[in-house]
Structures are given as C-alpha cells and as structure tokens.
C-alpha positions as CSV (number, residue, x, y, z in Angstrom):
1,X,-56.6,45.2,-13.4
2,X,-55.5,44.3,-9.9
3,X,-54.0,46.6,-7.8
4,X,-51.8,45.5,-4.8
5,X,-52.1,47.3,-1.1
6,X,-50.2,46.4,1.7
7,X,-52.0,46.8,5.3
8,X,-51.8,50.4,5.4
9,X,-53.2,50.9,2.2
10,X,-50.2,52.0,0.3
11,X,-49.5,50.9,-3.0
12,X,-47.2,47.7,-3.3
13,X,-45.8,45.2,-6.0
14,X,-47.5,41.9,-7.0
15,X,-46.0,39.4,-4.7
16,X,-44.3,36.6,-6.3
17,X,-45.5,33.4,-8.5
18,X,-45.0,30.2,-7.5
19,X,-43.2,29.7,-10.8
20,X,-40.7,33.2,-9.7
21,X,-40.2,31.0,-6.3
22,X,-39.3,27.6,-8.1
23,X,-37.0,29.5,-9.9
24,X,-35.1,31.2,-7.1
25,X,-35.0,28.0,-5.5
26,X,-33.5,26.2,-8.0
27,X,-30.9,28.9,-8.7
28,X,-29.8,29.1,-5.1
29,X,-29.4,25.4,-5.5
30,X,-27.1,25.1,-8.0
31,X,-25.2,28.2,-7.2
32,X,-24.5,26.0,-3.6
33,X,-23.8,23.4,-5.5
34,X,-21.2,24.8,-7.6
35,X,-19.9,26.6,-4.8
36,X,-19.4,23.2,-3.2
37,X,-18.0,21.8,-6.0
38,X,-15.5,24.5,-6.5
39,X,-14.3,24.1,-2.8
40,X,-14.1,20.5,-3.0
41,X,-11.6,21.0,-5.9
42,X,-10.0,23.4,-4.4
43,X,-9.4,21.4,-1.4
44,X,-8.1,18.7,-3.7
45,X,-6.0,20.8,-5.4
46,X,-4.5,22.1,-2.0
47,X,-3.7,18.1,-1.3
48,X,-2.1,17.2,-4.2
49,X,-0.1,19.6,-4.3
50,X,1.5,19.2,-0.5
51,X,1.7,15.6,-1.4
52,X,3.9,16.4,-4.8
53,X,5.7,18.6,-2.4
54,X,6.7,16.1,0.1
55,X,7.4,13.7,-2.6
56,X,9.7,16.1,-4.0
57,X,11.8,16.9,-0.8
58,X,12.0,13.0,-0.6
59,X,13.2,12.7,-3.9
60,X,15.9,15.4,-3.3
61,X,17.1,13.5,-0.3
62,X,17.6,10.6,-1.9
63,X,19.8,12.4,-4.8
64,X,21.5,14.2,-1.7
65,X,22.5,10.5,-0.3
66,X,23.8,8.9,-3.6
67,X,27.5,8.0,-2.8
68,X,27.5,8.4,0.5
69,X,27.8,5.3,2.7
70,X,24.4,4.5,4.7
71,X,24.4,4.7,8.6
72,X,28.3,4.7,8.6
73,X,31.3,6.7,6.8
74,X,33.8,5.7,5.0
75,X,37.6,6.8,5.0
C-alpha cells in the first residue's frame, strides 16, 4: 500500500495519472471547442437575421412606392 504525504507530513491524495491528465485535457478541449462553435453560430445567426431585417424594410419601401411617380409628382 502506498501512502501519500505532502512536505509536512500530513496525509494527502494520490496525485493524478497521466491517463486522469489526458483526460482533462481533452475535455477542456472540446468543451472550448463547442463553446466556439456555439458562438460562431450565434454570431451567424445574429447576421442573418439583421440582413433579413434590412431586406425586409427594403422590401416595404418598395411596396410603399408602387403608384407613386419616381423623383417627380404627378397632378
């Protein structure tokens, strides 16, 4: 049995594996990678929807100007 002391002698957990270190490595990995991903969507998201709603006021301007003589009025 091996017992673990730190430098003043009291008792102490077993420090961790290589294999428990991989392991948190590669889960902090992919949690920033999904965390990136997500943003990244997020960000698109954000942009395609102030395109849509420019495009939209656009649209409604133009049904605003049917009929209506361009640049000049008519009597």
């Amino acid at each position: 049995m091996t017992v673990w002391v730190d430098k003043d002698g009291n008792y102490m957990a077993a420090p961790n594996t290589a294999t428990d270190n991989a392991l948190g490595a590669i889960g902090a990995a992919l949690g920033f990678l999904m965390l990136g991903t997500v943003g990244c969507g997020l960000l698109l998201l954000g942009v395609h929807w102030l395109l849509d709603k420019h495009h939209r006021s656009q649209w409604q301007r133009e049904w605003q100007g049917l009929g209506h003589a361009p640049g000049w009025s008519v009597n």
